[in-house]
C-alpha positions as CSV (number, residue, x, y, z in Angstrom):
1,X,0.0,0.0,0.0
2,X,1.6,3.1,-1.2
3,X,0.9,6.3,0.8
4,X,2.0,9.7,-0.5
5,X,3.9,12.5,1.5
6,X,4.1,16.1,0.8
7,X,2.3,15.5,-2.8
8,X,5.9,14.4,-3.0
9,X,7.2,11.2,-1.9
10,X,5.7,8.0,-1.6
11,X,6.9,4.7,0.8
12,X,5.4,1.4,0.7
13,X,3.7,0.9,4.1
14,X,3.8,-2.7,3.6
15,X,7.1,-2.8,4.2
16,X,8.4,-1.1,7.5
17,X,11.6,-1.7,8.7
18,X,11.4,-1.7,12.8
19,X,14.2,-0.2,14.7
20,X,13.3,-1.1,17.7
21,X,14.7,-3.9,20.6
22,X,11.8,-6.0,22.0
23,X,12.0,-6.1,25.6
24,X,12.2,-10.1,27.3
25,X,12.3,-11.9,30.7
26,X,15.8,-13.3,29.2
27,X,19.6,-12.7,29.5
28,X,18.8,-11.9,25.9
29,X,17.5,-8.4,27.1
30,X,19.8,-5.2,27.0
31,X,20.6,-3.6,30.0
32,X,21.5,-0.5,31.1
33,X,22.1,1.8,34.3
34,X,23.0,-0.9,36.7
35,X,19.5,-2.9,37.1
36,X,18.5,-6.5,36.8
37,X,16.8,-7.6,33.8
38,X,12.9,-6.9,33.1
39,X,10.3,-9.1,35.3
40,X,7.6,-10.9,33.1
41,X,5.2,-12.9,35.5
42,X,2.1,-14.5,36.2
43,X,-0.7,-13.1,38.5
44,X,-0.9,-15.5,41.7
45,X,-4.1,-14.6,44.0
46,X,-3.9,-17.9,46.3
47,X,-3.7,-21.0,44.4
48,X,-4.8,-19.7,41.3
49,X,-2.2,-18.4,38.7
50,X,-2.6,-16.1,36.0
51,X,-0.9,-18.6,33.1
52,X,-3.3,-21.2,31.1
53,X,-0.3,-23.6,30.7
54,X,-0.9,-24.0,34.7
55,X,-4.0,-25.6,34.1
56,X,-5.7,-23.0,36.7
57,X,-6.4,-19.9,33.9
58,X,-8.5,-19.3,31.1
59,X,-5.9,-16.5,30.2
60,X,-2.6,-15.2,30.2
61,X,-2.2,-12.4,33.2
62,X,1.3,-10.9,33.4
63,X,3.0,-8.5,35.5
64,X,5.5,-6.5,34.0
65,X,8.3,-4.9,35.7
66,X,10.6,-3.0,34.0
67,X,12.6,0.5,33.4
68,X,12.0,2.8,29.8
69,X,15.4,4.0,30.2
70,X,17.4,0.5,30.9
71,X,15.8,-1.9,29.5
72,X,15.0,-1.1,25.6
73,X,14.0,1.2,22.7
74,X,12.9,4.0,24.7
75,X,11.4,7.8,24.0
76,X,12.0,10.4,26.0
77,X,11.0,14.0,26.6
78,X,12.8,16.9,28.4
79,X,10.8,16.2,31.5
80,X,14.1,13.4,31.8
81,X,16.0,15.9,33.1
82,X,13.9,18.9,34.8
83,X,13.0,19.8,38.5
84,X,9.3,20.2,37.1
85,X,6.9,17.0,35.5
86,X,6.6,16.7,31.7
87,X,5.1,13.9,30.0
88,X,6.3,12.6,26.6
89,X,2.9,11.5,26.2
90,X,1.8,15.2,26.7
91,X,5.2,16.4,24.8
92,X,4.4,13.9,21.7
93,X,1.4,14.9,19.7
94,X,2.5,14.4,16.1
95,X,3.9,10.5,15.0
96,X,5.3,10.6,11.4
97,X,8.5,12.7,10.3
98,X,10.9,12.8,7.5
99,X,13.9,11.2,8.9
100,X,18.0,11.0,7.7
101,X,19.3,7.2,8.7
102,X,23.5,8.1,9.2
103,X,26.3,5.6,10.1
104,X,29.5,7.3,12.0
105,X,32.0,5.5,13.8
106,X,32.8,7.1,17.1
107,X,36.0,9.1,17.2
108,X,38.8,8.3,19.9
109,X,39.0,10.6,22.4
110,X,41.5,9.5,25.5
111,X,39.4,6.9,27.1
112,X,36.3,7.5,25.4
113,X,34.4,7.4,22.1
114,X,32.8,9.9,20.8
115,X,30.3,11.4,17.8
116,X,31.4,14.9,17.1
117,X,29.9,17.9,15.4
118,X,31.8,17.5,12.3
119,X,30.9,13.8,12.4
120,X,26.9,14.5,12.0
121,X,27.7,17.9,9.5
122,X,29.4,15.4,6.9
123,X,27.2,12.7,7.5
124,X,24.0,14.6,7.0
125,X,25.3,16.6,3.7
126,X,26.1,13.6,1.8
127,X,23.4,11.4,3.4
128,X,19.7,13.3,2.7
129,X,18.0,13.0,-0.7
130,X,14.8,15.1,0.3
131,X,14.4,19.0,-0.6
132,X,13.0,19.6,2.7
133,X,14.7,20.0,6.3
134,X,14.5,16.5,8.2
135,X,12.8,16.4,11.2
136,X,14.4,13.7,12.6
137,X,18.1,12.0,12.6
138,X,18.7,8.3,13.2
139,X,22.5,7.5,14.4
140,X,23.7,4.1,13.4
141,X,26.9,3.8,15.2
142,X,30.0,1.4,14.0
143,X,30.8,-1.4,14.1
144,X,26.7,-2.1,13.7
145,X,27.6,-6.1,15.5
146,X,24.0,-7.7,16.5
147,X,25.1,-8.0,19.9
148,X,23.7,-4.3,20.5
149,X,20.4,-6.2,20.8
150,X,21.6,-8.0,23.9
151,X,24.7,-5.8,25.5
152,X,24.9,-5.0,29.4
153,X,26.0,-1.7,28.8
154,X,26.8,-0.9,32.5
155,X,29.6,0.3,33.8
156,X,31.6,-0.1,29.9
157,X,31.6,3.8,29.1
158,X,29.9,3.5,25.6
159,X,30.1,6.0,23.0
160,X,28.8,8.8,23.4
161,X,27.3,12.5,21.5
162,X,29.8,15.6,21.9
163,X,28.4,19.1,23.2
164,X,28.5,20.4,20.1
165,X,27.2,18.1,18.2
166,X,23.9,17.5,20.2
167,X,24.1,21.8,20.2
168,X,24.1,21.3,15.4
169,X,21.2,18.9,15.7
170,X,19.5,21.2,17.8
171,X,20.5,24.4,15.2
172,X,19.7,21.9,12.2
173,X,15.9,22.6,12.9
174,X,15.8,18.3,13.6
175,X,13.2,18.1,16.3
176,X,13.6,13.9,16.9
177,X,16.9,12.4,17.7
178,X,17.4,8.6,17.6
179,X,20.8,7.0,18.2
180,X,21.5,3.1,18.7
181,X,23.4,3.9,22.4
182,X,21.9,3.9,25.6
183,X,22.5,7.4,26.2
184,X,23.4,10.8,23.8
185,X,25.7,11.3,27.2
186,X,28.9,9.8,28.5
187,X,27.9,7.4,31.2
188,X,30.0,9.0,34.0
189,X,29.9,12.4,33.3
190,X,29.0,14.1,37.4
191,X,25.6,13.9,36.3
192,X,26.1,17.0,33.7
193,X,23.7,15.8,30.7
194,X,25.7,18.3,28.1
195,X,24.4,16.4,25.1
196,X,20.6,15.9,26.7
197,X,20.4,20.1,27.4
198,X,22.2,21.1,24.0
199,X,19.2,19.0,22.4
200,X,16.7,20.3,24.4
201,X,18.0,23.7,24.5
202,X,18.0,23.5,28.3
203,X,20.0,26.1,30.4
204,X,18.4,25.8,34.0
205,X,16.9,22.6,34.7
206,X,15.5,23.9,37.9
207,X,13.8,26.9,36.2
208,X,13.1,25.9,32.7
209,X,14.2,28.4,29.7
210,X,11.1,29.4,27.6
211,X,12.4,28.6,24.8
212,X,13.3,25.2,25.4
213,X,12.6,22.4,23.2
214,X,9.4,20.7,24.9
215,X,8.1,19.1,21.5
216,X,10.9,17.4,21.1
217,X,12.4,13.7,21.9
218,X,15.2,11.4,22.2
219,X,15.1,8.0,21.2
220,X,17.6,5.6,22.9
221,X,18.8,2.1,22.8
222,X,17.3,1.6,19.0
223,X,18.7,-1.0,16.7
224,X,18.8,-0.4,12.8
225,X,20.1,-3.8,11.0
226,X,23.2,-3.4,8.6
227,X,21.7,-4.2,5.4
228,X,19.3,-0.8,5.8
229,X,21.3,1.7,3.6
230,X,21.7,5.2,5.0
231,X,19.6,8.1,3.3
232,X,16.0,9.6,3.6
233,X,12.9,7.6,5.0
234,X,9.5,8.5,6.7
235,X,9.5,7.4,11.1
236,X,6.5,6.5,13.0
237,X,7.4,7.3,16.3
238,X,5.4,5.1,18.2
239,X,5.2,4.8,22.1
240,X,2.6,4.1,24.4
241,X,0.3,6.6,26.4
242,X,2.2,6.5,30.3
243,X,2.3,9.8,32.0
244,X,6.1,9.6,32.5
245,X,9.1,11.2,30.9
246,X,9.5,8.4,29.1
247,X,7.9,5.6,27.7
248,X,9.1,1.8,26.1
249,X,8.8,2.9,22.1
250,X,8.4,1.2,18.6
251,X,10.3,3.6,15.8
252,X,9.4,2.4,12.6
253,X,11.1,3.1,9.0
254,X,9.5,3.6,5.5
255,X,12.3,3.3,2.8
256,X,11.0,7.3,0.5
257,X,10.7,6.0,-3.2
């Protein structure tokens, strides 16, 4: 089923690429900021147990127990890092945007590995094929291995987004940022946030700016398979409705014809 964009571009909505990590009971899970892995379990009241394979149930009843920022594909709204409460389901309202899919391998940096300004600046000049500004930027780091899907990420100082660079997407008019780490920040870093408030256009999380960025969100922890070539597609942002700064989330890609 074709759908048309902009009286522009079409994509095939029979074919869309998820991006997102599913979240299990397993070892298989990632994990991130130092907690156990999800909880998926039945309901118990007495002797009767919320599972049909039990023998007790008519239906499957499960608990789960689990953390939007360590655990999976996540969304996230400025409320992440501010005194005051903001929802991203208040903060999200619209679900499909142009988007620019980049691969950049982290640049050395002493100890750590990092995505710079000039990194993103090439990457997005040689990258879009649209006539129009993207709204949104997914970052494919490198080496892309498949054991992103599964990595304990704590306490192994991933790669991370430079100042500067988070400050270019920000001046770039790109409202959505995606990135396949579990943080746009360096893991130990005195609690500083420089990439999340460059994005966000935060100076004062105690007494928020008015002109920072509360429509706009940050994706973590996606996962964008190898053989998807870099360039322009449509995202559907999905996440479900909690009242929290963040929520677990599905981003899904539409190759533009």
């Amino acid at each position: 089923m074709l759908a048309v964009i902009d009286n522009k571009y079409q994509v095939d909505l029979s074919k869309p690429i998820d991006i997102s990590i599913s979240l299990t009971n397993t070892d298989e899970n990632p994990i991130a900021w130092y907690i156990e892995k999800p909880v998926i379990e039945p309901v118990i009241f007495g002797d009767w147990i919320g599972k049909v394979s039990e023998g007790k149930s008519s239906t499957n009843f499960n608990n789960i127990f689990f953390n939007p920022h360590g655990h999976g594909t996540h969304t996230e709204c400025v409320g992440h890092i501010t005194r005051d409460f903001y929802s991203i389901n208040q903060s999200l309202k619209q679900f499909f945007f142009l988007a620019e899919l980049v691969s950049i391998e982290p640049e050395i940096r002493g100890e750590d590995l990092v995505i710079t300004k000039s990194q993103i600046e090439k990457a997005l000049s040689t990258s879009t094929s649209l006539s129009v500004t993207s709204e949104a930027i997914i970052i494919r780091t490198l080496p892309n291995l498949e054991s992103k899907k599964h990595l304990k990420y704590s306490n192994t100082n991933p790669p991370y987004l430079d100042e500067t660079a988070a400050r270019f997407i920000r001046e770039s008019g790109i409202q959505h940022l995606l990135i396949d780490l579990p943080s746009v920040d360096k893991e130990y870093d005195a609690g500083r946030l420089l990439a999340h408030k460059a994005f966000w256009n935060v100076t004062n999380v105690n007494d928020l700016n008015a002109d920072a960025r509360l429509d706009c969100t940050i994706t973590e922890m996606v996962f964008v398979a190898s053989e998807v070539k870099d360039g322009s597609y449509l995202l559907n942002l999905q996440i479900a409705s909690f009242e929290n700064d963040a929520s677990p989330s599905k981003p899904v890609l539409y190759k533009i014809l």
